[in-house]
C-alpha positions as CSV (number, residue, x, y, z in Angstrom):
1,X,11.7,-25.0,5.6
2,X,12.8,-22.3,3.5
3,X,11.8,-18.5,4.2
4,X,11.8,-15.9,1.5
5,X,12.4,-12.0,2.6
6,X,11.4,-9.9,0.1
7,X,12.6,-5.9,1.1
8,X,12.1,-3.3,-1.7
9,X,14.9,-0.7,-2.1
10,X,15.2,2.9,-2.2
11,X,17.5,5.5,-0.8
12,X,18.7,3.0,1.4
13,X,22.4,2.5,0.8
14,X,23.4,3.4,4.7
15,X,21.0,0.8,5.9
16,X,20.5,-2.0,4.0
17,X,23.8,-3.6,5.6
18,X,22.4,-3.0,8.6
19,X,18.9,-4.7,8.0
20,X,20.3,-7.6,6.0
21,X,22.9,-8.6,8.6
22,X,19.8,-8.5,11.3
23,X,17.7,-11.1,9.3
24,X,21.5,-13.1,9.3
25,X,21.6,-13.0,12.6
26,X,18.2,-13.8,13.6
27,X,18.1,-17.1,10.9
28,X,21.0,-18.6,13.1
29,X,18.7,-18.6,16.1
30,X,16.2,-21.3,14.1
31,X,18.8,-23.9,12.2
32,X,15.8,-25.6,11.2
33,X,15.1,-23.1,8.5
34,X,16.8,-21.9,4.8
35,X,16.5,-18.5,3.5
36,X,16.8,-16.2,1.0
37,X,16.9,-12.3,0.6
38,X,15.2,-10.6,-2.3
39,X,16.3,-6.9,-2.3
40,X,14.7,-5.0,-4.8
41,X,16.1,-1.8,-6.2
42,X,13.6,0.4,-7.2
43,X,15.5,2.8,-9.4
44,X,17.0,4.3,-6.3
45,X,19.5,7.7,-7.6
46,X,21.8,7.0,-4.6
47,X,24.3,3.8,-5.1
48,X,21.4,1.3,-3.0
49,X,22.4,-0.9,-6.2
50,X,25.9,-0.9,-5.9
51,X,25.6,-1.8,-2.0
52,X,22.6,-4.1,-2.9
53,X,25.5,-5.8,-5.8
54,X,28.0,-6.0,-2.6
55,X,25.9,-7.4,-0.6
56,X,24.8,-10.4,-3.1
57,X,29.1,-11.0,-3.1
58,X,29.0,-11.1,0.3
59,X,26.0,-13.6,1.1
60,X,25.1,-16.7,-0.9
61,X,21.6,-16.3,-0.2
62,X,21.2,-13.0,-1.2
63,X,19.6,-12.0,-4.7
64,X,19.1,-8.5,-6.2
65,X,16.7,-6.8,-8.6
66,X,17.2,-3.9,-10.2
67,X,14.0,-2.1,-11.6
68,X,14.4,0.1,-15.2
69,X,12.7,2.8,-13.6
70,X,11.0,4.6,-10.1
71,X,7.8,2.2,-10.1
72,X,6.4,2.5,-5.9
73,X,7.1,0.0,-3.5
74,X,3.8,-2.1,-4.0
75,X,5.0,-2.6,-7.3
76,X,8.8,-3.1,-6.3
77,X,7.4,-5.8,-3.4
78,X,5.4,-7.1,-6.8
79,X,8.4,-7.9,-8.4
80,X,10.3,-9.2,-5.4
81,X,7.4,-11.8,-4.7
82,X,7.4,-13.5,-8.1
83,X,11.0,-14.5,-7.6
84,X,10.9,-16.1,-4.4
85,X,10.8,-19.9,-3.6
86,X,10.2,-20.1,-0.2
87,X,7.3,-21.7,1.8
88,X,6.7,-18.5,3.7
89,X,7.4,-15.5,2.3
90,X,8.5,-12.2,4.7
91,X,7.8,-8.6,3.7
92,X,9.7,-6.2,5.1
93,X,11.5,-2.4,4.9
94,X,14.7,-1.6,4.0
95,X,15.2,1.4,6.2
96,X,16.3,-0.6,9.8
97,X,13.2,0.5,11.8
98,X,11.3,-2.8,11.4
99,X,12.0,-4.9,14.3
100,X,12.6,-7.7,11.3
101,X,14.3,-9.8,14.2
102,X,11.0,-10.8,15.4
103,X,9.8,-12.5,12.7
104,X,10.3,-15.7,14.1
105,X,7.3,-14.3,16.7
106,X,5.4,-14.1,13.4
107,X,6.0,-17.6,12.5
108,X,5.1,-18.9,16.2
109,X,2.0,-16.7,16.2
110,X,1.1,-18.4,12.7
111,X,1.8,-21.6,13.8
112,X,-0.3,-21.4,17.1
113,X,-3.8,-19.1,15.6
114,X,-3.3,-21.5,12.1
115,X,-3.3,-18.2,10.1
116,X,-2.4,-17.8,6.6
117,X,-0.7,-14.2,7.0
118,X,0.5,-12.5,10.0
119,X,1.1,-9.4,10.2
120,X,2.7,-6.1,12.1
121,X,0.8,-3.9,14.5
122,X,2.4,-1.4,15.6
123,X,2.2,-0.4,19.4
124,X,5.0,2.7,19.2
125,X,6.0,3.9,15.8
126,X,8.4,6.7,17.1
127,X,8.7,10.0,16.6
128,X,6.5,10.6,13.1
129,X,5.4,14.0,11.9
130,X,1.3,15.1,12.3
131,X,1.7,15.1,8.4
132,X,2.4,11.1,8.6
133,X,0.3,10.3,11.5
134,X,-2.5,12.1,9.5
135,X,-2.0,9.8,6.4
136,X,-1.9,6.7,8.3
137,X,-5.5,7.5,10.3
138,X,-6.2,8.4,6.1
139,X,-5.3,5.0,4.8
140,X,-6.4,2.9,8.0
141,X,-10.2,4.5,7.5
142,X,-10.2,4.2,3.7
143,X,-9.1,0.5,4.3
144,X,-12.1,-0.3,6.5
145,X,-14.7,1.8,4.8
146,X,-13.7,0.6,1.6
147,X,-12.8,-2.9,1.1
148,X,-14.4,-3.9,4.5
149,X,-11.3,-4.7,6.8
150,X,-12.3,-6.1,9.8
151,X,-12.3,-4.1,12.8
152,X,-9.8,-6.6,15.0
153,X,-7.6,-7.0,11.8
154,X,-4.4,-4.6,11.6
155,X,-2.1,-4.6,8.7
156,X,0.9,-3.4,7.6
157,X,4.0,-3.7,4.9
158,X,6.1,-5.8,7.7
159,X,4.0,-9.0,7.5
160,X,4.9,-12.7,7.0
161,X,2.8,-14.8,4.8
162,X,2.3,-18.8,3.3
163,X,2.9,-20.2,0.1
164,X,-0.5,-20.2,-1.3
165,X,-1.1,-16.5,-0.1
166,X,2.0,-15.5,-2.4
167,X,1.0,-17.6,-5.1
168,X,-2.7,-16.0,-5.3
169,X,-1.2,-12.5,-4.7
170,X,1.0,-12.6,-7.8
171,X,-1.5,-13.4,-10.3
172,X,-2.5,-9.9,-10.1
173,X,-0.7,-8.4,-13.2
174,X,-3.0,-5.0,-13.1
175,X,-1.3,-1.9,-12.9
176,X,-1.8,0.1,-9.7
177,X,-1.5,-3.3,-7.4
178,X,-1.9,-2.1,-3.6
179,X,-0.7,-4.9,-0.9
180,X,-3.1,-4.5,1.9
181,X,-5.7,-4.8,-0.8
182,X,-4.3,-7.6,-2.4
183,X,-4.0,-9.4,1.0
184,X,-7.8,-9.2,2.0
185,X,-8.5,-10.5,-1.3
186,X,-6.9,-13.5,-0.6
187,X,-7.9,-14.3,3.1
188,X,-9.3,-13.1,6.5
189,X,-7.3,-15.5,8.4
190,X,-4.8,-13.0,9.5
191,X,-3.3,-12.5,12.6
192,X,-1.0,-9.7,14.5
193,X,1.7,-9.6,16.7
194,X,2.7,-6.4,18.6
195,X,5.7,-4.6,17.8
196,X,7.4,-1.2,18.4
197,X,9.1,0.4,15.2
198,X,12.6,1.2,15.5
199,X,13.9,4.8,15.3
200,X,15.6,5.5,11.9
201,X,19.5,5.8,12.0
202,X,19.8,7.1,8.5
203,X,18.0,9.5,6.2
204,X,14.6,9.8,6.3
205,X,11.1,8.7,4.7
206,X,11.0,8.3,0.9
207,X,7.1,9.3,1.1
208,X,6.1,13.1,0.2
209,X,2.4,13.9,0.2
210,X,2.0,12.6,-3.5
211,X,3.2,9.5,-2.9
212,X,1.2,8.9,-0.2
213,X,-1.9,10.5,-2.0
214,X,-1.5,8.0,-4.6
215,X,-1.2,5.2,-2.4
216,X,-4.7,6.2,-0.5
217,X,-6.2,6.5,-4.2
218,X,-4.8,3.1,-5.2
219,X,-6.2,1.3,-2.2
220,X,-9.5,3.4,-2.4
221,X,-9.8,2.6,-6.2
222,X,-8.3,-0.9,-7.2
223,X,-10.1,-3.0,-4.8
224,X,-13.3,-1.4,-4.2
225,X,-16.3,0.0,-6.3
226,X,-18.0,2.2,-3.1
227,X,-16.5,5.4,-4.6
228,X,-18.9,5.3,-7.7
229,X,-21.4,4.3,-5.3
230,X,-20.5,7.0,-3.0
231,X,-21.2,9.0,-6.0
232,X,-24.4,7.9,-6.7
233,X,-25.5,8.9,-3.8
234,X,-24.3,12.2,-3.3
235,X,-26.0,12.5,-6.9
236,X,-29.1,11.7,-5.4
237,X,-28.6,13.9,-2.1
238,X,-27.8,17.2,-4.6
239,X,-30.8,16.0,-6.8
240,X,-33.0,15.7,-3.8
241,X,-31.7,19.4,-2.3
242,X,-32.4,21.0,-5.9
243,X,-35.9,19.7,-5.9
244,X,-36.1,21.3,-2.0
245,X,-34.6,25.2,-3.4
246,X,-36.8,25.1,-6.4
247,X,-40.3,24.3,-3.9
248,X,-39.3,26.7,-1.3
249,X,-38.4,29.3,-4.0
250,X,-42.1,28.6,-5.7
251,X,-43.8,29.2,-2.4
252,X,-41.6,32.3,-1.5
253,X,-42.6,33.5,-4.5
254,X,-46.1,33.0,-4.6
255,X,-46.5,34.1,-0.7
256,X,-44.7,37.5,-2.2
257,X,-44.9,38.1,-5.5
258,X,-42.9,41.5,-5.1
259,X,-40.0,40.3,-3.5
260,X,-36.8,40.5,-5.1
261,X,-34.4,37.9,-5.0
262,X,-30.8,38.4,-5.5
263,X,-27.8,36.2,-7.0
264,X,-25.8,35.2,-4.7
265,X,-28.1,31.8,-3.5
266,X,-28.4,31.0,-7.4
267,X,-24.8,31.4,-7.8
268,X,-23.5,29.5,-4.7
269,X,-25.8,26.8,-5.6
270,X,-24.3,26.6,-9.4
271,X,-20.8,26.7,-7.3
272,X,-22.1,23.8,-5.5
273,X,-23.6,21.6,-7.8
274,X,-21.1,22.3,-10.1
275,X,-18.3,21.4,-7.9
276,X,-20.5,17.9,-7.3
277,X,-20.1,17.2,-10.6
278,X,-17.0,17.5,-11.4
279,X,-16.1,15.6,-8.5
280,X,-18.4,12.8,-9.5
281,X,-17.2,12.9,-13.0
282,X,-13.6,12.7,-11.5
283,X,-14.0,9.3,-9.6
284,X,-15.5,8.0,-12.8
285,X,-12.4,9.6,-15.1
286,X,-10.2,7.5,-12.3
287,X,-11.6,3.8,-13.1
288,X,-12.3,4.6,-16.6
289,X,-8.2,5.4,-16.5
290,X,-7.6,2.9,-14.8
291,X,-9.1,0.7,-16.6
292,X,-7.5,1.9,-19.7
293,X,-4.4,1.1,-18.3
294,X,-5.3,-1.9,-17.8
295,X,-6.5,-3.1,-21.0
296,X,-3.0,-1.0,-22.6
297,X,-1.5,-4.0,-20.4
298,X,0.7,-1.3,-18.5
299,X,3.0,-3.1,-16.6
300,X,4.0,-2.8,-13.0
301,X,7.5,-2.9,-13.1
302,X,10.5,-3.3,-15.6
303,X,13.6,-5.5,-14.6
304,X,16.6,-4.5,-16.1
305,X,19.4,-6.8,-13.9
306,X,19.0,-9.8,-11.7
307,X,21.5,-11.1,-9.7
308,X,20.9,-14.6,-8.5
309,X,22.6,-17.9,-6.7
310,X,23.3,-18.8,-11.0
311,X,25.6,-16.2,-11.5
312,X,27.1,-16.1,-8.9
């Protein structure tokens, strides 16, 4: 059986030894399986491509991608999924904290539960800042709320997954493609295994608060239509409120006809409904974007280089 490992690059020229001799060292524990490793430079500015090139001299079944340009790690894990040939395919990070070692737990687990995908959940993720602990709670309750994840279902970037999965996920040739999303599209037959994330030896987390803003929006946006209805709604609540001001102003008015009102309630309500609107008019500007995109066939990722088991 052959195993693909897909691991999207960036900033990660200190580790990636590290994490691809693991996944070595773990495949000669099961001689029953083939692999290959799919490292995916995406456009790193250190030399991740130089020690991604030394690493495909080094190991036969190691291939590398480099991307034209800084595209996001969904769409670097994009591009590293349409090359693989394996029969399950393993997703993973390139920075050494992923207990990757254990993903012949993964394929027990899969092989026991019959799941299609199985995937991480982590018990202790180390030391993290309240700013990253904070966006994970943010993406975890966007996940559920809006493309219904099941409350026993945990997933994550470190996840092990069949053929057919892999085959169904890359048909998705949208910009703006979000994993997780893309995942619970396919199936529901997933299944966890508990693991503790490793503490990072070398540099430190490629995700600053717009990245990981654009992520939520991509997750909240690409698979999931709740926003506009979200909208709606609040539409309908601000509409409903109005209605409520304008009859209790009517019978203030009429109970004293002398009293004076001043501006501030007519101003912080045009403060308020304005802000509504423009908020509502900024989910729709998002999909109608989007959707431009879309249609402008914008692609995911570029691929300038390949090195693969042909040339070498």
């Amino acid at each position: 059986m052959l195993i693909s490992f897909v691991i999207p690059c960036y900033r990660s020229e200190k580790t990636l030894p590290q994490v691809v001799g693991t996944i070595q060292e773990t495949l000669k524990t099961r001689k029953d399986f083939d692999s290959e490793i799919i490292l995916v430079n995406d456009a790193s500015p250190d030399d991740t491509w130089g020690t991604i090139k030394s690493l495909c001299s080094s190991y036969d079944n190691v291939k590398g991608i480099n991307l034209a340009k800084n595209c996001g790690q969904q769409a670097a894990i994009m591009a590293g999924l349409r090359h693989t040939k394996g029969d399950l395919v393993a997703v993973s990070d390139d920075d050494g904290q992923t207990p990757i070692e254990t993903v012949f737990e993964f394929y027990d687990c899969m092989e026991e539960g019959g799941y299609d995908v199985v995937c991480a959940d982590y018990q202790d993720r180390g030391r993290r800042s309240l700013f990253r602990r904070l966006g994970s709670w943010a993406d975890n309750t966007m996940m559920r709320m809006a493309v219904d994840r099941p409350e026993d279902i945990r997933l994550s970037v470190y996840f092990l997954a069949k053929r057919f999965v892999v085959d169904e996920i890359i048909k998705y040739n949208n910009a703006y493609p979000h994993m997780e999303g893309l995942l619970l599209r396919t199936t529901l037959n997933i299944g966890n295994v508990k693991v503790d994330q490793k503490e990072r030896t070398s540099g430190s987390s490629g995700y600053n608060f717009k990245k990981l803003l654009s992520t939520w929006v991509n997750g909240l946006t690409t698979f999931s239509i709740k926003p506009l209805r979200l909208a709606v709604i609040l539409g309908m609540l601000m509409a409903l409120a109005g209605f409520i001001i304008i009859v209790a102003l009517v019978v203030v008015k009429i109970a004293g006809p002398e009293m004076e009102h001043g501006w501030t309630s007519l101003v912080a309500t045009n403060i308020l409904i304005g802000g509504m609107i423009m908020m509502i008019l900024g989910v729709i500007g998002e999909y109608v974007g989007r959707i431009y995109l879309c249609l402008n066939q914008n692609p995911q990722y570029v691929v300038k280089e390949i090195i693969d088991d042909e040339e070498k």
